[in-house]
mmCIF file of the N, C-alpha and C atoms, coordinates in Angstrom:
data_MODEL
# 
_entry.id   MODEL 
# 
loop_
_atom_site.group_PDB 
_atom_site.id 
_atom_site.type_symbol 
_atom_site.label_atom_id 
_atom_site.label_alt_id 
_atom_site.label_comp_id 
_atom_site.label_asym_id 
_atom_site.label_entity_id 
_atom_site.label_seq_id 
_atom_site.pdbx_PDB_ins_code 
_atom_site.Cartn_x 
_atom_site.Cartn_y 
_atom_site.Cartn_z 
_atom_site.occupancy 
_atom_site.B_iso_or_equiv 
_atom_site.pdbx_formal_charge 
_atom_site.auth_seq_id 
_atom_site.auth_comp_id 
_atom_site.auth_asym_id 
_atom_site.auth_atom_id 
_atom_site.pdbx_PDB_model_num 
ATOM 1   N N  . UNK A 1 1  ? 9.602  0.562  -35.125 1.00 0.00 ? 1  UNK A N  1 
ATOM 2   C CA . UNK A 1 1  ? 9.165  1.415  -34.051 1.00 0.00 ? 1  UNK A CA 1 
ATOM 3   C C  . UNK A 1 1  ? 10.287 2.344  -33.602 1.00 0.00 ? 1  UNK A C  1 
ATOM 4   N N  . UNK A 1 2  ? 11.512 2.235  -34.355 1.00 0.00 ? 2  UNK A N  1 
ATOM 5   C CA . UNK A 1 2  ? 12.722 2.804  -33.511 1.00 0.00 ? 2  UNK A CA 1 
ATOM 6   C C  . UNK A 1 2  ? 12.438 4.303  -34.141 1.00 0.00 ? 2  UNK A C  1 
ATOM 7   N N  . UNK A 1 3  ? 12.050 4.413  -35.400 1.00 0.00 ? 3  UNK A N  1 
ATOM 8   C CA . UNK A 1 3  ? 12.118 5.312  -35.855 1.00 0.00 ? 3  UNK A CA 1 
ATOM 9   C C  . UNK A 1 3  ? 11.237 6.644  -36.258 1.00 0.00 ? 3  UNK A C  1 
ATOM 10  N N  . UNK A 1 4  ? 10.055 5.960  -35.229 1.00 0.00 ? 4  UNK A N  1 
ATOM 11  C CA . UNK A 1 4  ? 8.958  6.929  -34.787 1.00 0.00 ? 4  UNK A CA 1 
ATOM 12  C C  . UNK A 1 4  ? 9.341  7.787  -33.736 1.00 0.00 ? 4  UNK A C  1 
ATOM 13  N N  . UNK A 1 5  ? 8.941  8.694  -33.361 1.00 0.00 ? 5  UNK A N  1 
ATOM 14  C CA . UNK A 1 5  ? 9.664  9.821  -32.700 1.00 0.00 ? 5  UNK A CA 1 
ATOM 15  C C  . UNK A 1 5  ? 7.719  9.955  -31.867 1.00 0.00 ? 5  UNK A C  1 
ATOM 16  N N  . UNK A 1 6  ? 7.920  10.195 -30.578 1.00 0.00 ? 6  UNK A N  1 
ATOM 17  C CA . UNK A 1 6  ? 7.013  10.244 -29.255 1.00 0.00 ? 6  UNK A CA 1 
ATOM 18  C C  . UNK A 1 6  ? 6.429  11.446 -29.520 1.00 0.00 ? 6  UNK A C  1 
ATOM 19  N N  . UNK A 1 7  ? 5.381  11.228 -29.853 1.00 0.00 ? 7  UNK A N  1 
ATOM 20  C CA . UNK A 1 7  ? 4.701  12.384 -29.854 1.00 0.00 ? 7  UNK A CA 1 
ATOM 21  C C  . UNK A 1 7  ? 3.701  12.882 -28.260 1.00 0.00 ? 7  UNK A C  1 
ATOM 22  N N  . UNK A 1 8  ? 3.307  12.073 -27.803 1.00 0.00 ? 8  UNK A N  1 
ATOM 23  C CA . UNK A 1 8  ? 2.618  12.287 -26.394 1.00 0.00 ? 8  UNK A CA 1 
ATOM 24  C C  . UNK A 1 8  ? 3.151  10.762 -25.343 1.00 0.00 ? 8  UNK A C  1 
ATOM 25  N N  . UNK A 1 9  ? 3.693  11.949 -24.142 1.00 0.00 ? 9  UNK A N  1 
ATOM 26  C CA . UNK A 1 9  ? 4.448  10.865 -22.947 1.00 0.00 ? 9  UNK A CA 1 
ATOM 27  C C  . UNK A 1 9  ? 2.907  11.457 -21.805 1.00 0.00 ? 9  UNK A C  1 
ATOM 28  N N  . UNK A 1 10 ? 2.781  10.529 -20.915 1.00 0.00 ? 10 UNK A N  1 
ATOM 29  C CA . UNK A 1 10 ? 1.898  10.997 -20.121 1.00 0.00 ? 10 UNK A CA 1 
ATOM 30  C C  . UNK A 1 10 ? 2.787  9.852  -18.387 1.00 0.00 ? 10 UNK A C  1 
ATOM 31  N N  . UNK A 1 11 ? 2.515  10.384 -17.327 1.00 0.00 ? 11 UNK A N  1 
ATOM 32  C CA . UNK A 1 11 ? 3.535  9.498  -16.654 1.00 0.00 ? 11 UNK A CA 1 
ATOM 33  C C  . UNK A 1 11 ? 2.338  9.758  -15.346 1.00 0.00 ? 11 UNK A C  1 
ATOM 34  N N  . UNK A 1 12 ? 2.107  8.370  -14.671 1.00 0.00 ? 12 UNK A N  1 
ATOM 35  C CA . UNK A 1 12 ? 1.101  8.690  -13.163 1.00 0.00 ? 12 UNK A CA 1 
ATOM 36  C C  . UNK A 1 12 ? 2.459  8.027  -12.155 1.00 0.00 ? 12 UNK A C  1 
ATOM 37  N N  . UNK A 1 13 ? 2.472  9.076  -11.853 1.00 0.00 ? 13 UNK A N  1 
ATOM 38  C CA . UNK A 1 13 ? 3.474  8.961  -10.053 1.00 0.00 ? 13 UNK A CA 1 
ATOM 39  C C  . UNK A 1 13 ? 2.998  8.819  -9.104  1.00 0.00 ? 13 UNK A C  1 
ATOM 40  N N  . UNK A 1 14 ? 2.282  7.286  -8.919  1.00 0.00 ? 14 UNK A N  1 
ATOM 41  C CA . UNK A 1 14 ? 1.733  7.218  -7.880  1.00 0.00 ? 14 UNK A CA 1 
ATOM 42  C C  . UNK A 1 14 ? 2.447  6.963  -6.449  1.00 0.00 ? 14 UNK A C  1 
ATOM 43  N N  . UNK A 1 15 ? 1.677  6.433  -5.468  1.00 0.00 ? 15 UNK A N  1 
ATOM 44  C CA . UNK A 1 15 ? 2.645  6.100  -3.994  1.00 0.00 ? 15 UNK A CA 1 
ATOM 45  C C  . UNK A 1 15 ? 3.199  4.733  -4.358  1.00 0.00 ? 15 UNK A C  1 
ATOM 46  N N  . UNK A 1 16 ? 2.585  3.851  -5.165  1.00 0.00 ? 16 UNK A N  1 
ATOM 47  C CA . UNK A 1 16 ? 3.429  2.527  -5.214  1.00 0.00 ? 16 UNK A CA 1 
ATOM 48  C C  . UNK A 1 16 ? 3.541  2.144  -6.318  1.00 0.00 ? 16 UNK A C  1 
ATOM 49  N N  . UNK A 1 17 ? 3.508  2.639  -7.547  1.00 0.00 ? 17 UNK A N  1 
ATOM 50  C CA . UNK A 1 17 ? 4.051  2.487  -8.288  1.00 0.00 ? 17 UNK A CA 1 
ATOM 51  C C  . UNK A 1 17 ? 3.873  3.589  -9.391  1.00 0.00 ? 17 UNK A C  1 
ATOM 52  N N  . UNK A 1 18 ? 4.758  3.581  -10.389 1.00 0.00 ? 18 UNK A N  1 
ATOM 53  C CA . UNK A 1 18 ? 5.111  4.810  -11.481 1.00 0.00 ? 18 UNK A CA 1 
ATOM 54  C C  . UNK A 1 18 ? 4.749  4.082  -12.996 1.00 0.00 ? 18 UNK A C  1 
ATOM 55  N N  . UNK A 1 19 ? 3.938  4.629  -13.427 1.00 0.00 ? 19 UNK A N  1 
ATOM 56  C CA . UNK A 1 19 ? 3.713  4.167  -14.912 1.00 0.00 ? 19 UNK A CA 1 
ATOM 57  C C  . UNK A 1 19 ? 3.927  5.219  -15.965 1.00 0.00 ? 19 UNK A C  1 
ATOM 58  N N  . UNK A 1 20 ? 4.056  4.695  -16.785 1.00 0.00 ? 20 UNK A N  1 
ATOM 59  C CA . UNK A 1 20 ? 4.966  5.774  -18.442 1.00 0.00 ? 20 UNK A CA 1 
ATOM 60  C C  . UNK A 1 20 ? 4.008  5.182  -19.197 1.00 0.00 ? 20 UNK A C  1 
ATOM 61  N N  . UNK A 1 21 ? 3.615  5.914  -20.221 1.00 0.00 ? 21 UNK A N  1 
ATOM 62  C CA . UNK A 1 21 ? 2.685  5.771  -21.565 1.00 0.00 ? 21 UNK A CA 1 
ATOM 63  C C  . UNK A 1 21 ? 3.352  6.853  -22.235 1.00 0.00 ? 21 UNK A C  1 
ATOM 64  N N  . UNK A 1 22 ? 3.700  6.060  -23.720 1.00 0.00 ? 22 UNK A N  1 
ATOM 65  C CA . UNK A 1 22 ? 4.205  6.743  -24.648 1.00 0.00 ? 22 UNK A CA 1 
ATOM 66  C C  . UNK A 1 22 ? 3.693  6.940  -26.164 1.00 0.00 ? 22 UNK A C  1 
ATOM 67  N N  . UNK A 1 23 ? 3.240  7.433  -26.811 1.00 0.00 ? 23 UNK A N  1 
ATOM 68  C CA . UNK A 1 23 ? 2.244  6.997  -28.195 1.00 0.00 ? 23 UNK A CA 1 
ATOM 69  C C  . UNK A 1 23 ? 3.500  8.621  -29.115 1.00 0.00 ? 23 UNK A C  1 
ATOM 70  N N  . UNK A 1 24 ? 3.645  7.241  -30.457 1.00 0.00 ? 24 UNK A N  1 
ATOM 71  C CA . UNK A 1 24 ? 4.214  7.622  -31.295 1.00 0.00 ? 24 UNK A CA 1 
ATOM 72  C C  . UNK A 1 24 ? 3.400  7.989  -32.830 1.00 0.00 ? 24 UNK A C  1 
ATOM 73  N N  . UNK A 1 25 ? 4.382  8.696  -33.408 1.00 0.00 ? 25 UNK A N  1 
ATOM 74  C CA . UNK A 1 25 ? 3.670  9.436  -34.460 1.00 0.00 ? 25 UNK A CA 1 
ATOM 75  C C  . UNK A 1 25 ? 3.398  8.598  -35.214 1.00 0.00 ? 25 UNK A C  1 
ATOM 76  N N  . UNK A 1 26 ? 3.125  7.367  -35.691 1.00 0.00 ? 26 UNK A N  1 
ATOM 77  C CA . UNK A 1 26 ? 2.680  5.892  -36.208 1.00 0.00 ? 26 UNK A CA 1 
ATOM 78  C C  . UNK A 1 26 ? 1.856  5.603  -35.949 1.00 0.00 ? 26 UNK A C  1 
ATOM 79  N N  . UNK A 1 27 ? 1.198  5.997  -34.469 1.00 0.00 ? 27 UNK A N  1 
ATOM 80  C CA . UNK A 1 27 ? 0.106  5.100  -33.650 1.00 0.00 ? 27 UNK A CA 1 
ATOM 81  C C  . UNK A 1 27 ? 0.983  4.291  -32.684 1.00 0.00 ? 27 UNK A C  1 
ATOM 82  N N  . UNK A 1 28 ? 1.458  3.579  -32.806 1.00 0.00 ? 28 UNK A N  1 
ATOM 83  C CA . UNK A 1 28 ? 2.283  2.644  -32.101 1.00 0.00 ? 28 UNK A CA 1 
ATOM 84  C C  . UNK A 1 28 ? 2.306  2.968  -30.416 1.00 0.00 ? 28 UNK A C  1 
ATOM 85  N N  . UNK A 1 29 ? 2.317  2.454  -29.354 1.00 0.00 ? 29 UNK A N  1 
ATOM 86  C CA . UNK A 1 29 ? 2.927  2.778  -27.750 1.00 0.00 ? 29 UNK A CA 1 
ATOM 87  C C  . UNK A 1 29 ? 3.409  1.367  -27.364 1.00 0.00 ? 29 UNK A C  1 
ATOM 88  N N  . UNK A 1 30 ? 3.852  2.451  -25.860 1.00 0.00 ? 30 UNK A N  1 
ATOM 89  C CA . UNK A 1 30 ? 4.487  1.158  -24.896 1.00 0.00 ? 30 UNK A CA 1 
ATOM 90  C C  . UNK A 1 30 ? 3.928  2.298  -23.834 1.00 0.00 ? 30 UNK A C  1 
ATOM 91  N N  . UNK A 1 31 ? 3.597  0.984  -22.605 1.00 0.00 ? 31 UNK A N  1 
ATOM 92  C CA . UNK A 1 31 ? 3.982  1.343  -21.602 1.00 0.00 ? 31 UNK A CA 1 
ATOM 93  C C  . UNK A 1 31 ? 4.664  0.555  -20.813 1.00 0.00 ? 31 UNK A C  1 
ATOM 94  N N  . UNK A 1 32 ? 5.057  1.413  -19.590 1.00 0.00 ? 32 UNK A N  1 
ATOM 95  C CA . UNK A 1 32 ? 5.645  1.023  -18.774 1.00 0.00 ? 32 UNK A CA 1 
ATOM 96  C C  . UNK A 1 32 ? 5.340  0.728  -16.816 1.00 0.00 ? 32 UNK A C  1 
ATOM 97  N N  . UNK A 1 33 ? 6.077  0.820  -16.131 1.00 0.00 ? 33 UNK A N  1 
ATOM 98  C CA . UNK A 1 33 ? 5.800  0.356  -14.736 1.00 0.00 ? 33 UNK A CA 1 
ATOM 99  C C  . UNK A 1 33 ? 7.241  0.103  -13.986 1.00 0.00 ? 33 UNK A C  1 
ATOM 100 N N  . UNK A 1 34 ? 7.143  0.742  -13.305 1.00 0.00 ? 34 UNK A N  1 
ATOM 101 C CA . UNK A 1 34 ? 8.385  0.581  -11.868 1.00 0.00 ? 34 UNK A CA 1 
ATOM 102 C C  . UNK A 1 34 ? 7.709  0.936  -10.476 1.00 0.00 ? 34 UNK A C  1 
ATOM 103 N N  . UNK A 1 35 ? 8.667  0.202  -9.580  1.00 0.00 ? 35 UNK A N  1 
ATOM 104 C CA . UNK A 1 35 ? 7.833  0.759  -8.179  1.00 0.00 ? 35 UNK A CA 1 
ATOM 105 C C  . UNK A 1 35 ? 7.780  2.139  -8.200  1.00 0.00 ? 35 UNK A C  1 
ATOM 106 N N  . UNK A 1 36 ? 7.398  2.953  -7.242  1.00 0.00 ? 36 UNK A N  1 
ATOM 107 C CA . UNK A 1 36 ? 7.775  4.136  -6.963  1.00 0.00 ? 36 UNK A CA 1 
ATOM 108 C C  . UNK A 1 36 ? 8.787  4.471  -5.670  1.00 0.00 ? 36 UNK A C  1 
ATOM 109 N N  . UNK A 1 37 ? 9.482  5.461  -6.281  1.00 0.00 ? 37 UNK A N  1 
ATOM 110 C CA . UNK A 1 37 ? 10.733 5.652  -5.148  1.00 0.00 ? 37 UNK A CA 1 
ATOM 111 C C  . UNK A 1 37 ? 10.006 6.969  -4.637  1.00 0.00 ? 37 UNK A C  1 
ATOM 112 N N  . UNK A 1 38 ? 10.009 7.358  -2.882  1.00 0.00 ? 38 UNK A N  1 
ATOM 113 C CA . UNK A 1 38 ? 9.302  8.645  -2.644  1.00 0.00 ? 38 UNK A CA 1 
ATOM 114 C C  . UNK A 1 38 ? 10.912 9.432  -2.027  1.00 0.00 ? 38 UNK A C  1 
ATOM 115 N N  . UNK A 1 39 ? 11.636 8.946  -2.485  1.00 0.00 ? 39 UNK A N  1 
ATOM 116 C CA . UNK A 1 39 ? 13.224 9.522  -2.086  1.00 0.00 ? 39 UNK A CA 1 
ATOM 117 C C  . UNK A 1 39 ? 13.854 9.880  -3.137  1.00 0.00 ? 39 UNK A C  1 
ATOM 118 N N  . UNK A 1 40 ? 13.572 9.829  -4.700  1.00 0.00 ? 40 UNK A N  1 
ATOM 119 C CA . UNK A 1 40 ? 14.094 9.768  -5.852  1.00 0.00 ? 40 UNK A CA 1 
ATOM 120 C C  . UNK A 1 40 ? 12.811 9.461  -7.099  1.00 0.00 ? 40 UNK A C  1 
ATOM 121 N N  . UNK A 1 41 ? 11.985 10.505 -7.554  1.00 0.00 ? 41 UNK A N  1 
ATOM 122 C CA . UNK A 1 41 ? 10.497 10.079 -8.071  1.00 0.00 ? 41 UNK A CA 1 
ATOM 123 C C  . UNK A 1 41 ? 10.863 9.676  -9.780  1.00 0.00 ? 41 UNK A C  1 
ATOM 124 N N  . UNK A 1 42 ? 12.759 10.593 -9.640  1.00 0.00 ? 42 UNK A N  1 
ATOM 125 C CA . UNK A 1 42 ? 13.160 10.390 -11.479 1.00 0.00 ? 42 UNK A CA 1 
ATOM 126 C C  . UNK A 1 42 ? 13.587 9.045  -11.477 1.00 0.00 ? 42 UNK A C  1 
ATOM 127 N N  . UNK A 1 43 ? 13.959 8.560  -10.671 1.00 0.00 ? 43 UNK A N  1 
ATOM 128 C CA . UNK A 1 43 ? 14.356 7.143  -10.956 1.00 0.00 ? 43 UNK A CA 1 
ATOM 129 C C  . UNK A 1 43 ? 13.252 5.988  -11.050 1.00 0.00 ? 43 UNK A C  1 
ATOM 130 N N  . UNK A 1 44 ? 12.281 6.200  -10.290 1.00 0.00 ? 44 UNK A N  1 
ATOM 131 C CA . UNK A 1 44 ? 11.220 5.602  -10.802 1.00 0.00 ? 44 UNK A CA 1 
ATOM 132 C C  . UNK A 1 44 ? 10.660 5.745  -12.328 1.00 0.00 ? 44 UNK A C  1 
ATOM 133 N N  . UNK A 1 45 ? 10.636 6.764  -12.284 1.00 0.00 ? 45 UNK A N  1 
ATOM 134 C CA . UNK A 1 45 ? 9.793  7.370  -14.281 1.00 0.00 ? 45 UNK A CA 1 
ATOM 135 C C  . UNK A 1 45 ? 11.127 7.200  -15.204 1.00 0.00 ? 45 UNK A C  1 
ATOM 136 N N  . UNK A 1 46 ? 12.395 6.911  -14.492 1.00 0.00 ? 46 UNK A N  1 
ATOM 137 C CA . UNK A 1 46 ? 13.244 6.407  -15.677 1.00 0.00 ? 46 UNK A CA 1 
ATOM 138 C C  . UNK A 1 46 ? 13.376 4.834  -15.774 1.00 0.00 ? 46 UNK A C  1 
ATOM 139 N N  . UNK A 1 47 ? 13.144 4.127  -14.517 1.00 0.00 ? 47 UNK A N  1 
ATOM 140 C CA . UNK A 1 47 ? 12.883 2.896  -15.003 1.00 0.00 ? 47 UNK A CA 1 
ATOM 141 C C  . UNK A 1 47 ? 11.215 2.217  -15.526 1.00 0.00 ? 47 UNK A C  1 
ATOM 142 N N  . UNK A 1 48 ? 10.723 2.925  -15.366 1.00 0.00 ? 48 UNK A N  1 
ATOM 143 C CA . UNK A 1 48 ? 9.176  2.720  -15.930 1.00 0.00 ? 48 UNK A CA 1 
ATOM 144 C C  . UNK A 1 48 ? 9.133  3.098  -17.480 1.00 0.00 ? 48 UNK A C  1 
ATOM 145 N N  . UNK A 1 49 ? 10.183 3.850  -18.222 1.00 0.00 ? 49 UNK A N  1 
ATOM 146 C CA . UNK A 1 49 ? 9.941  4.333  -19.253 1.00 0.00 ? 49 UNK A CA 1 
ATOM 147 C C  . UNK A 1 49 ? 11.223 3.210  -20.531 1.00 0.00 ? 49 UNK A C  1 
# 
């Protein structure tokens, strides 16, 4: 999976929490989940990802 390259990121920033979906040129995904920060919204979508 390391060596598939992301073809579609899609990210929902919600009020309580931040989710990441990632789908690679394989088929393959992950997602993700962090709270949401409303003081800092990149740090949320960087720990969700």
């Amino acid at each position: 999976m390391k060596d598939a390259r992301v073809q579609v990121m899609g990210i929902d920033a919600g009020g309580t929490m931040t989710d990441t979906f990632f789908v690679k040129e394989n088929g393959s995904f992950v997602v993700g989940k962090a709270q949401s920060n409303p003081e800092d919204e990149s740090l949320a979508i960087y720990n969700s990802s």
